[in-house]
MARVEXDREN-239970 format. One record per atom (N, C-alpha, C, CB): x, y, z. Coordinates in steps of 0.05 Angstrom, whole numbers, plus 5000, padded with zeros to 4 digits. Last residue first. Glycine has a CB too. Layout:
% residues N
XYZ ...
This chain:
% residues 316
268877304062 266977034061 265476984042 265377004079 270577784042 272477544063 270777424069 274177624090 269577853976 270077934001 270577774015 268478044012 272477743930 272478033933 271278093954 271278183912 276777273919 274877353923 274377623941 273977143930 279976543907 279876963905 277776943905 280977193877 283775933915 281276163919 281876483921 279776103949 288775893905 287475623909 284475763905 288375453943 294476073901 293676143912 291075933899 294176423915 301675683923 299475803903 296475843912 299275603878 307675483941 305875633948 304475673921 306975873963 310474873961 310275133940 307775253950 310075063903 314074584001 313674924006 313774953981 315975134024 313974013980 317074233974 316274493975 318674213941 311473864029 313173744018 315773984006 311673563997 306574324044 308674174068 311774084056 306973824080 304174774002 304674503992 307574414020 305774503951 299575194018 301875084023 303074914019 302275074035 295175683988 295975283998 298175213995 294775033982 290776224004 293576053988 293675824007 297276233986 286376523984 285776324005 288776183985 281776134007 285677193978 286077053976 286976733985 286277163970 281677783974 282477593993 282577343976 280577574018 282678513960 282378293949 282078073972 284578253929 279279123945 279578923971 279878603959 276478953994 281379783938 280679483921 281879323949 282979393883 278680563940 280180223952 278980013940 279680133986 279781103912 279280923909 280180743923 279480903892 282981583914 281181583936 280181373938 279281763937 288481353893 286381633898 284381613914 285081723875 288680743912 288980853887 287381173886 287580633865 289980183954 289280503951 289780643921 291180683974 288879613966 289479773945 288979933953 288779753924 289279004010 287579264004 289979413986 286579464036 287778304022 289978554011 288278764001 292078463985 289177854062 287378044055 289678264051 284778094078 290777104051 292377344051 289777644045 294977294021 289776554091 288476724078 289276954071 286776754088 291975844083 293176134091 290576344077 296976204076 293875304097 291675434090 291875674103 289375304094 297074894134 297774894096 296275214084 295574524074 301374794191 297674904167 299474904139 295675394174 302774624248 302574644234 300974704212 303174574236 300974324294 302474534303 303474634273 304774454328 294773974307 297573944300 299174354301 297373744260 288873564307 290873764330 293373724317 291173644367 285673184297 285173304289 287573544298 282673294290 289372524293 287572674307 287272974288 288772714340 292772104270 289772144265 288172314274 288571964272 297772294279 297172384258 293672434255 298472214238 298672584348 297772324328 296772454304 295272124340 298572894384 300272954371 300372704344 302573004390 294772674428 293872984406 296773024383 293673384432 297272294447 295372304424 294972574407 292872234435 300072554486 301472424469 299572294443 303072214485 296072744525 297773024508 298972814484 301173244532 290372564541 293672464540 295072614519 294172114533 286773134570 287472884549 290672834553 286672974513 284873494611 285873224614 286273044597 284873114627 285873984588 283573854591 282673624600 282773854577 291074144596 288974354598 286174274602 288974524575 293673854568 293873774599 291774014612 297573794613 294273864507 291873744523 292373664551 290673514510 296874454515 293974424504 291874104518 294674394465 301374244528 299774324547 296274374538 301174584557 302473924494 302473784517 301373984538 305373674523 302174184441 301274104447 300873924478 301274074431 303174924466 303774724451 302174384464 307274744451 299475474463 299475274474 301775124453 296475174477 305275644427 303775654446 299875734446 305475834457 311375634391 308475504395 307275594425 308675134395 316075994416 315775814391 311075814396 318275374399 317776364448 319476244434 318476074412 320876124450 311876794474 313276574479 315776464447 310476354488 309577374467 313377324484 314377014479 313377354528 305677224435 307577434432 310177444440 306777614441 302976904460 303776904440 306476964429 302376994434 301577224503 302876934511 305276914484 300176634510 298777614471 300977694495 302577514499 300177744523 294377294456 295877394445 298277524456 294577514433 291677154514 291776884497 294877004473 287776814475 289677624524 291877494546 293377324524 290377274574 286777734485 287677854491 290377794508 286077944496 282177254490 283177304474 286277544475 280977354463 280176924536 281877144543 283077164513 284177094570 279776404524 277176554520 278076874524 274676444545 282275854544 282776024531 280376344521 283375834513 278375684577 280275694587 282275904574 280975454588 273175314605 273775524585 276075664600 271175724579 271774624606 272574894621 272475054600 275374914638 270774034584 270374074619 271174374634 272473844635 272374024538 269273874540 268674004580 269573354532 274674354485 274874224519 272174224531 277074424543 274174514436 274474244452 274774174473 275974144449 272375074454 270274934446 271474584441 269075114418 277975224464 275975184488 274075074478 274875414503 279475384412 280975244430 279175094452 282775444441 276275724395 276475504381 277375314405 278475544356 277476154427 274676114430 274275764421 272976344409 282676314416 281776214446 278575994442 280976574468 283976084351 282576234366 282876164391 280076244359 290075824332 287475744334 286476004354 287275414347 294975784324 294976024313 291576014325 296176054277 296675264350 298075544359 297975744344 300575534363 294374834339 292775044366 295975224363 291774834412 290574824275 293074824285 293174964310 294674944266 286174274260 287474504274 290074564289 286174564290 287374054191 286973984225 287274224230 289173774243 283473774132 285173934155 285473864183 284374184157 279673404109 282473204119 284073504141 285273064079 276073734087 275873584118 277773524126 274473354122 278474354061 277574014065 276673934083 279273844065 274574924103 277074794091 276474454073 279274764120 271875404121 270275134105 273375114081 265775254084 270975734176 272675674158 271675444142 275075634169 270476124239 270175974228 270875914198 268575974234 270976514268 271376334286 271976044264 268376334309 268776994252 271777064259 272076664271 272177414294 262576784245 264376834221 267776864231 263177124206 259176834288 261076624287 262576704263 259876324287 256077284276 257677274326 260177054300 254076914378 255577404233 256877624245 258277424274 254177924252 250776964235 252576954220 255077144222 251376964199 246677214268 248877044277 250476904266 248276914290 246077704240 246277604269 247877474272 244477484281 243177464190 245577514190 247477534212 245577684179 240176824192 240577134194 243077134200 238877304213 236876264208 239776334205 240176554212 240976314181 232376144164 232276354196 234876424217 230176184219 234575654147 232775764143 232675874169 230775634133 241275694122 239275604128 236875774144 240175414139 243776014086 241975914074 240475754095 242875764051 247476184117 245776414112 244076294096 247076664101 251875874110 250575874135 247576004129 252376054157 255475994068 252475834066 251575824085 252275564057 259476264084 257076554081 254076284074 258176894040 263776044077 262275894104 259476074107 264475924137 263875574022 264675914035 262375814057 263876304010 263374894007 265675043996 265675494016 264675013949 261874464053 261474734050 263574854034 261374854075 260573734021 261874014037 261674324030 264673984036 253373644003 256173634002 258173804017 256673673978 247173784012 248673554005 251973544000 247373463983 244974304004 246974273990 247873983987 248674434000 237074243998 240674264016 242674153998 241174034048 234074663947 234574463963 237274433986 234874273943 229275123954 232275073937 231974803954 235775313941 224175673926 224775443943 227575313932 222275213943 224676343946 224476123925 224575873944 227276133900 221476163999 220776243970 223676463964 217176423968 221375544030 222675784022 221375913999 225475724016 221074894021 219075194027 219175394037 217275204036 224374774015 223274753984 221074923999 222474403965 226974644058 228474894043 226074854017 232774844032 224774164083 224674484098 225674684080 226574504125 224873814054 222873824053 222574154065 221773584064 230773754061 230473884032 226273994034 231473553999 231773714127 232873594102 230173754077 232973154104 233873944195 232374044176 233773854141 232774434179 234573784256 235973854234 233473914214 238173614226 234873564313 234373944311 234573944280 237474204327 235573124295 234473174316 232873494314 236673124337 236473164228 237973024254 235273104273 241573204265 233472814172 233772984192 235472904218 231173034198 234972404119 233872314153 234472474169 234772074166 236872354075 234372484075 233572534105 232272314059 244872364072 241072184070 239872504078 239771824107 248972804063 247172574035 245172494040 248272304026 251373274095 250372994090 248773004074 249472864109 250273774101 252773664089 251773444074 254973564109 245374014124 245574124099 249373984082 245274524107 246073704170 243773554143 244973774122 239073574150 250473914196 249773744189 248073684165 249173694205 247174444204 249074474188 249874194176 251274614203 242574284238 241574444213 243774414194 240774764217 245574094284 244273964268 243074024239 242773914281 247574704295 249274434293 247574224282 250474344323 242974914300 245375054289 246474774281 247375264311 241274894361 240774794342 242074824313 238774844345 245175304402 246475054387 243874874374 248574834411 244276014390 243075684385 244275404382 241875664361 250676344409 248776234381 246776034392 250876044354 254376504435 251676624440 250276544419 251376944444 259176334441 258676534413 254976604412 259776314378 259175914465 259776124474 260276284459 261176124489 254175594428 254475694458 255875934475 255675504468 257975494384 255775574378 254975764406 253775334370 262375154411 263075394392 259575534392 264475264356 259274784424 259974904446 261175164439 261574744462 258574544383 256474614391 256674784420 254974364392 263074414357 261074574353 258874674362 260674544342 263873954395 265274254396 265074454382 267574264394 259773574388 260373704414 262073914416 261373534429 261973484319 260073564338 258873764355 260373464348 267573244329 266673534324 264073644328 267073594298 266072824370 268173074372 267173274364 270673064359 263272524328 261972664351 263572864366 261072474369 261372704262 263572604278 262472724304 266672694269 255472394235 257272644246 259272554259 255872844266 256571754200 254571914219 255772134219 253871824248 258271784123 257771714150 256271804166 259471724161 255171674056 254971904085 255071674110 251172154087 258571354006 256971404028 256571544049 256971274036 261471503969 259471643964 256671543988 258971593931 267471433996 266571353979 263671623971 266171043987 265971654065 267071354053 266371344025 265571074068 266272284099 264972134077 266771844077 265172324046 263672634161 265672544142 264772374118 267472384156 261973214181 261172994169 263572864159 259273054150 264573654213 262873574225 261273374206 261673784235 269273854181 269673704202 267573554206 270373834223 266274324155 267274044140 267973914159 269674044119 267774744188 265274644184 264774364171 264174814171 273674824223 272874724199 270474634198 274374544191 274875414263 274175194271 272875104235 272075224301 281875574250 278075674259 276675414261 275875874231 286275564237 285875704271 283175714275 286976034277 287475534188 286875254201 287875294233 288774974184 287876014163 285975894163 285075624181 285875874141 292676494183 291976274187 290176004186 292076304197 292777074149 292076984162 291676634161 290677134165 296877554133 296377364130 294477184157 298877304122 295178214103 295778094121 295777754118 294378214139 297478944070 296578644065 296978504091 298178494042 296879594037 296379394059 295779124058 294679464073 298779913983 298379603994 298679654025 300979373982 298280573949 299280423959 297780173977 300780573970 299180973896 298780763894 300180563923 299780733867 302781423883 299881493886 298181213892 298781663856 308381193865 307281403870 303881393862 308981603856 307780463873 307880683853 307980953874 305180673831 307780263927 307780123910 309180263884 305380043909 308280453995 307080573970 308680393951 307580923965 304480134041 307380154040 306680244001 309679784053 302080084108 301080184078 303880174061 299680534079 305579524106 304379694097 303179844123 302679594078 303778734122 304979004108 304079224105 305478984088 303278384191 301978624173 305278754153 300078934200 306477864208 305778104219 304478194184 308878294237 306977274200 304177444202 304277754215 302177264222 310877204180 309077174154 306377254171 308976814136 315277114219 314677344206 312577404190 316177394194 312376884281 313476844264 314077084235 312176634261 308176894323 311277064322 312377024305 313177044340 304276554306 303076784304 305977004306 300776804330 306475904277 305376124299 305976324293 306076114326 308275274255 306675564244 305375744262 304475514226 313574834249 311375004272 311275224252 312675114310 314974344197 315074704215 312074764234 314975024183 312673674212 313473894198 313674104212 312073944180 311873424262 313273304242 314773534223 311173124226 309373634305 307473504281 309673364262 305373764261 313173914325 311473724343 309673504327 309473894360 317674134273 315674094312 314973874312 312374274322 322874224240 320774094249 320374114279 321073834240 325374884247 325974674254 323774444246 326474704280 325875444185 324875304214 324375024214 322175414224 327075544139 327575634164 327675534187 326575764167 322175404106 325575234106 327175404123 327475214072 318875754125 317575444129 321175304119 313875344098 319576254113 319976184137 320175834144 317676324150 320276244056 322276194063 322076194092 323976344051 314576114040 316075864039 319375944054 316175754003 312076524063 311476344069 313076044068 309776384060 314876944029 315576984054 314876774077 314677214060 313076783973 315976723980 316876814014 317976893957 306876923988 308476633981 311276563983 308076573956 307477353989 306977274014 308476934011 303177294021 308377533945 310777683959 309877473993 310278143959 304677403911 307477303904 309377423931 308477443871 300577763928 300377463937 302977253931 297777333921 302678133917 302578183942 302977903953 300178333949 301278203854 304878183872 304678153903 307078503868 296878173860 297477813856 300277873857 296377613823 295178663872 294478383892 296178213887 291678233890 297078903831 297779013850 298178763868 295979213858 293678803797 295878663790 298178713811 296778743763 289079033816 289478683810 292278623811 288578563779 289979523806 290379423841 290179153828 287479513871 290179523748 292679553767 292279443796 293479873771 284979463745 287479213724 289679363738 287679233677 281879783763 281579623774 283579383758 278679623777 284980313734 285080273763 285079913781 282180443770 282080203692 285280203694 285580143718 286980453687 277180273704 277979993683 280680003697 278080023640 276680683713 275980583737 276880323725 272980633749 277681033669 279381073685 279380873715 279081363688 273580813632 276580803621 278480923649 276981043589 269181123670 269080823662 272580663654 266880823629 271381583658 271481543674 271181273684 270581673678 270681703607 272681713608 273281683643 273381943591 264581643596 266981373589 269681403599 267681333557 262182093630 262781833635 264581513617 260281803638 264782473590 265182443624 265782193631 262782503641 260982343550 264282333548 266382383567 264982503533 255982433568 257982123556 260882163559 257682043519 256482973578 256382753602 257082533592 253782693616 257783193524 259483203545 259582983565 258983433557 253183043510 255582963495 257382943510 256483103475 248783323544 248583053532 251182903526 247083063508 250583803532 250683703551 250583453555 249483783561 249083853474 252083923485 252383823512 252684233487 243983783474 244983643454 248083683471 244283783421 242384193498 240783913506 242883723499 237783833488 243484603466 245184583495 244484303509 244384843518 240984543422 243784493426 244784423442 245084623423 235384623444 236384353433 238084303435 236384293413 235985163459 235485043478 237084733468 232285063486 237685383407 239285423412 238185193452 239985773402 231785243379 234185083375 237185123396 234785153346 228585543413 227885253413 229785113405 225885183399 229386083395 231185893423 229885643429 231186053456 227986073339 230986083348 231585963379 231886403346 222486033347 224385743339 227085743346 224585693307 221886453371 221786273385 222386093371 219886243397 223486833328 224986833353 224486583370 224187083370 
């Protein structure tokens, strides 16, 4: 008798066992499918932004920059969705503006494989970004040296002798910020205050510019060296909202601070009414399941092609 339920225990060891594998692959095989549909889900989403991107952009007039004004009333930024795809299967997607944040790449420039100094513009308006984002503006020198090439600390800055004693120990990147989540490498950084500035900020080329009519309040004001002006986020979008085209445009943007409004519209400057750099965030529903894609598309100005440039499964 007792061998008998020693085996008949075994079996059930044995049956349960079989079963749970066979649970779990067929659930593995069901999260496979899932995750090769919301994909394929995304990259119609990202095809659907792209032809709504190029057909606003041959729509519309040249501005102020030369090429199409890109603002917030336009169609390519309202929200899709939830909007059902399949039965049981539905997309939310949005577009967002990338060259409304402020470019961390700004704040070094290069010649070749020589490191210039910081640009002092950008700089000073990072550092005022940092400020009214309740950050440390030491920040701004730390980010610096982690661009730049020499060895020669800024003021507040920190070069390779400070990251090799870390444990682990690493070095500074030395080059532009490809995701702006490198913040978080420097030392004592945290997440804190990686959270206040992340909505603010972006690690584009350098050669970008800002565009002030999709640009943050916050962005906005961190060039103006003499007020805070935009900072009413809320107001700032209302404006938006009713006005006909651009807003700020540029003549008021820089009569806001006393610059000669007829520069800001100079190729050399950093200020234009236009973008190439779009971020599309696209969510999947699938049963109870969600897929979060984000994709960083590039606008080609010349013949509006659109393609998507960066993916990635979260938004930094």
């Amino acid at each position: 008798m007792l061998v008998a339920i020693l085996l008949v225990a075994l079996g059930t060891i044995l049956a349960a066992d079989i079963a749970y594998q066979s649970a779990m692959s067929a659930r593995r095989s069901t999260a496979t499918l899932s995750f090769d549909e919301a994909l394929l889900v995304t990259e119609g989403a990202e095809a659907l932004a792209a032809y709504g991107l190029k057909t606003v952009m041959q729509n519309s007039k040249p501005g102020a920059s030369g090429g199409p004004d890109v603002y917030a009333a336009q169609p390519w930024a309202q929200p899709v969705g939830p909007l059902e795809v399949v039965p049981g299967v539905t997309l939310e997607a949005n577009l967002e503006d990338m060259q409304g944040r402020f470019n961390l790449n700004w704040l070094v420039g290069y010649q070749g494989a020589t490191a210039q100094k910081p640009d002092p513009s950008a700089l000073a308006a990072f550092k005022k970004l940092l400020q009214l984002s309740d950050v440390d503006q030491k920040w701004a020198d730390m980010v610096v040296d982690w661009i730049d090439r020499d060895t020669q600390p800024q003021t507040e800055g920190a070069e390779d002798s400070a990251y090799m004693s870390q444990n682990p120990p690493y070095l500074a990147a030395n080059q532009y910020i490809t995701s702006t989540t490198e913040l978080l490498a420097l030392p004592g950084f945290g997440r804190e205050n990686y959270e206040k500035l992340a909505p603010y900020i972006a690690a584009l080329p350098p050669a970008t510019t800002l565009n002030i009519c999709t640009a943050k309040g916050r962005v906005l004001d961190a060039f103006n060296p003499n007020s805070v002006e935009w900072e009413d986020e809320t107001a700032l979008q209302k404006n938006r909202a009713s006005a006909p085209g651009c807003f700020p445009d540029l003549k008021d943007y820089g009569a806001s601070f006393g610059a000669d409004a007829s520069k800001l519209g100079n190729s050399t400057t950093r200020f234009k009414t236009s973008s190439s750099y779009f971020r599309l965030s696209s969510l999947v529903t699938i049963g109870s399941a969600e897929f979060n894609l984000y994709s960083l598309l590039y606008l080609d100005g010349q013949g509006y092609f659109v393609h998507p440039i960066q993916r990635s499964f979260s938004p930094d």
